[in-house]
C-alpha positions in Angstrom: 62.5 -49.2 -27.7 62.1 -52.5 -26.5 64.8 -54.6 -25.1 63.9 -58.7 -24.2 66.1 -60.2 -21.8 66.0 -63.1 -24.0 67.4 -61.7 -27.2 70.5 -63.8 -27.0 68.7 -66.8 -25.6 67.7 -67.8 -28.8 69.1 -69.5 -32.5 68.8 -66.2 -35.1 69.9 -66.5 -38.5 68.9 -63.0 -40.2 68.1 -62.8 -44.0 70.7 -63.8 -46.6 72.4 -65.7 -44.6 74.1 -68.6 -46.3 77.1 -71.5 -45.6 79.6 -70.8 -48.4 82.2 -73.5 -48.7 82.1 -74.6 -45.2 81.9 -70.9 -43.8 79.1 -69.5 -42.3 78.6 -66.0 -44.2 76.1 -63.4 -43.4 76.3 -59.1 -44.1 75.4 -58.1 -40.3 76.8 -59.0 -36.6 77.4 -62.4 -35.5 77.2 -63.5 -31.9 77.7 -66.6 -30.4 77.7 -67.7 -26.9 80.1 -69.6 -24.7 80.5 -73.7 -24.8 79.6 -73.8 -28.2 81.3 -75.9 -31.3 81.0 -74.1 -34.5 82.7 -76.8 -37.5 82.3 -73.9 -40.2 84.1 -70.6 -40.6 82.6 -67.5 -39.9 82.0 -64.2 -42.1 80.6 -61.4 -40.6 80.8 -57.4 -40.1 81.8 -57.9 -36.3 82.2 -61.0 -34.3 81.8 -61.7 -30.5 82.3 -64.8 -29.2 81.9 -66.6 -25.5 84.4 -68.3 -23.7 85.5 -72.0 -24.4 83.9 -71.7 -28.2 85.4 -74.3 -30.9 85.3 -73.2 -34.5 86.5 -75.3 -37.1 87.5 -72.9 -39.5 88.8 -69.1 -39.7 86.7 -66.0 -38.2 86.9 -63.0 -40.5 85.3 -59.9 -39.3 85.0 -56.7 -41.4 85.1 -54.4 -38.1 86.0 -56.0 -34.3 86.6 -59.4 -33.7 86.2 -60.1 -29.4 87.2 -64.1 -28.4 86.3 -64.4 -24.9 89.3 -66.8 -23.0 90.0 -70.3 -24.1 88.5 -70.1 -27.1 89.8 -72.7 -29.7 90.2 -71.4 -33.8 90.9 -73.8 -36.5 92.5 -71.5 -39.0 93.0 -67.6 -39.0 91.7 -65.0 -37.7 91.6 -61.4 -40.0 90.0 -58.3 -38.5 89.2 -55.5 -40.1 89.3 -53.3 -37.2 90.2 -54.0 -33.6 90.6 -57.6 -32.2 90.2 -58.3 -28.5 91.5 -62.0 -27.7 91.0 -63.5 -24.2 93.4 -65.4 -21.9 95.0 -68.9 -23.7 92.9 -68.2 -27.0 94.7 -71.0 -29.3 94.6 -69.8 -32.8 96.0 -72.5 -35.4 96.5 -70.0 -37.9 97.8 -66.4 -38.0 95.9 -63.6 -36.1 95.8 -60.4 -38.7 94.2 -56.9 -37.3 93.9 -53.6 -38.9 93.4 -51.6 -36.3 94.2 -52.3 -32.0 94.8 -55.7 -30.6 93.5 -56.0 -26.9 95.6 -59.8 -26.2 95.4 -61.7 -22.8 98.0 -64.0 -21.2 99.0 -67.8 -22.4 97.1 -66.6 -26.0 98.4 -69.2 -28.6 99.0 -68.2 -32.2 100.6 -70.6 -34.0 101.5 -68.6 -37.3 102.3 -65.4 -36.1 100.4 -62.2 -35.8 100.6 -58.5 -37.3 98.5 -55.6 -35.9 98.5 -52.2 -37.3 96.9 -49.9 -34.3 97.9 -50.2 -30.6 99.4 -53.9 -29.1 97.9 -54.3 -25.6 98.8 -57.4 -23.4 96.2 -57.7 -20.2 93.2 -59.9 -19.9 90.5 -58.4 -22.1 87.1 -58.9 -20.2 84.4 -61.0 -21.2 82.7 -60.1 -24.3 79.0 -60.0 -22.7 80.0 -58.2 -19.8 81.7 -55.7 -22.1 78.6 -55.1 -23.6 76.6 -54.5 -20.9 79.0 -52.3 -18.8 79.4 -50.2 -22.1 75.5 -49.6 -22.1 75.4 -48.8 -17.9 78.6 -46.0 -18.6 76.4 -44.2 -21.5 73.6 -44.4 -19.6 75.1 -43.1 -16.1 76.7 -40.2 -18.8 73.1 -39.1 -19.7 73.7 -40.8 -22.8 70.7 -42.6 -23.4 70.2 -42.2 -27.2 73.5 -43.8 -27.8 73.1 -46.2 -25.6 69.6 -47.1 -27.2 71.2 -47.2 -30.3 74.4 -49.6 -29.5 71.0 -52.1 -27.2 69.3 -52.0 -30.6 72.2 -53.1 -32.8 72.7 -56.0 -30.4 69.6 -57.0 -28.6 66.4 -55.9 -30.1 64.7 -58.7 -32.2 61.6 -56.1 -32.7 63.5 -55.1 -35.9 63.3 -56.0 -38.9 65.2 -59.6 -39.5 67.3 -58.0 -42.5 69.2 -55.8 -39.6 69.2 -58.7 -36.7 72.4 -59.9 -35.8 73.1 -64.0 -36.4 72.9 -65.2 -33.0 74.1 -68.8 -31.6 73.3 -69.6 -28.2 75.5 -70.8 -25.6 76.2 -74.2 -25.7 75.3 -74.9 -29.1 76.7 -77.5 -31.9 76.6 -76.1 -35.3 78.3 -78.2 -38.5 77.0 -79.4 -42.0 76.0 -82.4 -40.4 74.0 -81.1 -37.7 72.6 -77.7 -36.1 72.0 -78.7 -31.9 70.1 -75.8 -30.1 68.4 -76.1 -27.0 66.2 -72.5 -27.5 63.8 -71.7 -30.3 65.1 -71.0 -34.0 64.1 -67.8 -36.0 65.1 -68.0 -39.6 64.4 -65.1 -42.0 64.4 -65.0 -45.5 66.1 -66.1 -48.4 69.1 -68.0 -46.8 70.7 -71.4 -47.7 71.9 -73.7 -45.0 72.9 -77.3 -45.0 72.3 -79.5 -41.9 69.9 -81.0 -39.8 68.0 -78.6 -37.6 67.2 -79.2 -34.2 65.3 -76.8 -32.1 63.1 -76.2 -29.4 61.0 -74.9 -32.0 61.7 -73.2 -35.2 60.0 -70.2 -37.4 61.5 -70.2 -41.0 60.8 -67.0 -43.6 60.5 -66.9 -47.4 62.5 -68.2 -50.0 64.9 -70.5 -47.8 66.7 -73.9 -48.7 67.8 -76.2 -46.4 69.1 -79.0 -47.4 68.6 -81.0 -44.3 65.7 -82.1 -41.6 64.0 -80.0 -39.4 62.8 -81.4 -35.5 61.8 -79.7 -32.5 59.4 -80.0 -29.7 57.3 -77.5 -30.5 55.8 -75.8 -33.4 57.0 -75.7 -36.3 56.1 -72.6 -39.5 57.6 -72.9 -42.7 57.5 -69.4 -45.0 56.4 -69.0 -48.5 58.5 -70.6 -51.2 61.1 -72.1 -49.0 62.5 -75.9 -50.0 63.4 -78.5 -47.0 65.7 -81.5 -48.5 64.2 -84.0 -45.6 61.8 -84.3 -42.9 59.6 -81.9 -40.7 59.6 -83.2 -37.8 58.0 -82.4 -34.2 56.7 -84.1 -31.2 53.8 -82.3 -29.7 53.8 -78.9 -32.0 51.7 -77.5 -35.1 53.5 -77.7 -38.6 52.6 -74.9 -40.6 53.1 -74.7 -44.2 53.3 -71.9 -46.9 52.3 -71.2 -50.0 54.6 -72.3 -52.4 56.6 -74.4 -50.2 58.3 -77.9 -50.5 58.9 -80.9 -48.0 61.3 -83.4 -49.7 60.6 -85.6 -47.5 58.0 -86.7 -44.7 55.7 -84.5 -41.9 55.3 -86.1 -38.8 53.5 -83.5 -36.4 50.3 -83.0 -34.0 48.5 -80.7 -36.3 48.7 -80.0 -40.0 48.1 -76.3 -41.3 49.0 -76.4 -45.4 48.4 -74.2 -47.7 47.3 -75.7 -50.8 49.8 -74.3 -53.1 52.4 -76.2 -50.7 54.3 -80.1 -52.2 55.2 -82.5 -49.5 56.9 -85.6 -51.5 56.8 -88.1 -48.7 54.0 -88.9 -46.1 52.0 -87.6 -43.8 51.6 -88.5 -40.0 49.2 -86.3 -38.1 47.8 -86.8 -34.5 45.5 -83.8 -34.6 43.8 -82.1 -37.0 44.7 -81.3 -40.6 43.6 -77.9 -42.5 44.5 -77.4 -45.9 43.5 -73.2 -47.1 44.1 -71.0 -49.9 45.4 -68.5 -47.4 49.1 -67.7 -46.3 49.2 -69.2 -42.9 50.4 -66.2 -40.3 53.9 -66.9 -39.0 54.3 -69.0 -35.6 57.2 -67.0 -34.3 58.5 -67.5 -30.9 57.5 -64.9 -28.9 53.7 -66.7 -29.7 54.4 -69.1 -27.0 55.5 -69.1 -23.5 58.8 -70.7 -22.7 
């Protein structure tokens, strides 16, 4: 198994994934790291958050829910299983756990909370460094198959996207207006977001629709079949193009690989060259290029 030190260093949205009524829904993990402002709700089987996250809407987790300290929550916060919530956590709505709640000092719930399980008041450690010092004790144990299997679950983007967790890196700005990364974007198949997307550089699947613009730096690969509602966008980068996609709007990029089966409505601007084939362009992903 292969672990990369950079598997949270990076925007991941896995398949499926989609924004639902101002909630940001997907089946598998979501983690999202510290000094971030998410606008939307999130829905996802477990949910670990960095400290001094913003989220404009309610969390609802299927198993654990873990808010790292000073986290802010615009609405409530229901956990299927056990909830760990960080010193002065302010949650506007009610806090409602199935299983343990693991609650720090100076937490903030304005409508009340209910646990079923355990109530624990100390200062829950951060969520990160949970996760790591949970993989060192297996490992010291002799536990290592465990261990591999808890470092895949979280960390290994050498699986396939359909079992990657969503991952937001630290100190990003997430809304319907706008998605703000600093890192590279991965984006697998079949999902439906709404906002502009800006990236370091971005590597969409299949079958997507995002009804927004895509810019980066870098390069730029757009799957088969998926629909962009505005422009592709990026400053020094390749813009690749799949069969069967659309661009509602306009291409500005260095070079210009489009399949023929491919519609872009508006112009295009291209410094470099332009190839047009009959063949499925290979996937630009991330790991392509050096940091």
């Amino acid at each position: 198994m292969s672990i990369r030190g950079d598997a949270l260093d990076r925007l991941v949205i896995p398949d499926g994934t989609t924004v639902e009524e101002h909630d940001l829904v997907t089946d598998g993990d979501v983690i999202i790291g510290g000094l971030s402002t998410v606008e939307f709700g999130v829905r996802g089987r477990s949910v670990i958050v960095g400290e001094r996250t913003v989220f404009g809407g309610s969390i609802e987790s299927k198993t654990d829910c873990r808010l790292d300290m000073w986290c802010e929550v615009d609405g409530n916060v229901l956990v299927g299983a056990d909830a760990y919530i960080g010193e002065r956590v302010h949650v506007n709505g009610k806090l409602m756990v199935s299983g343990d709640l693991d609650i720090g000092d100076d937490v903030t719930i304005d409508e009340g909370f209910e646990a079923s399980g355990w109530i624990v008041i100390r200062n829950p450690m951060p969520a990160i460094i949970y996760l790591f010092i949970y993989l060192s004790h297996m490992l010291r144990i002799g536990e290592e198959e465990a261990a591999g299997e808890m470092a895949a679950e979280f960390l290994d983007d050498d699986r396939p996207k359909q079992s990657a967790p969503l991952v937001i890196p630290r100190g990003s700005r997430v809304s319907d207006d706008t998605w703000q990364v600093s890192t590279d974007g991965v984006i697998g198949d079949n999902c439906r977001l709404h906002g502009n997307i800006r990236a370091r550089r971005l590597d969409l699947g299949a079958n997507n629709e995002v009804f927004g613009s895509l810019r980066t730096k870098r390069c730029i690969s757009i799957g088969e079949g998926t629909r962009i509602h505005g422009d592709v966008t990026t400053r020094h980068g390749t813009v690749t193009i799949g069969k069967n996609a659309e661009i509602l709007g306009d291409v500005s990029c260095g070079d210009l690989d489009l399949h023929e089966a491919a519609r872009i409505d508006g112009s295009i601007r291209a410094t470099g060259e332009m190839s047009i084939s009959n063949e499925t362009p290979l996937s630009v992903g991330p790991e392509l290029e050096p940091s």
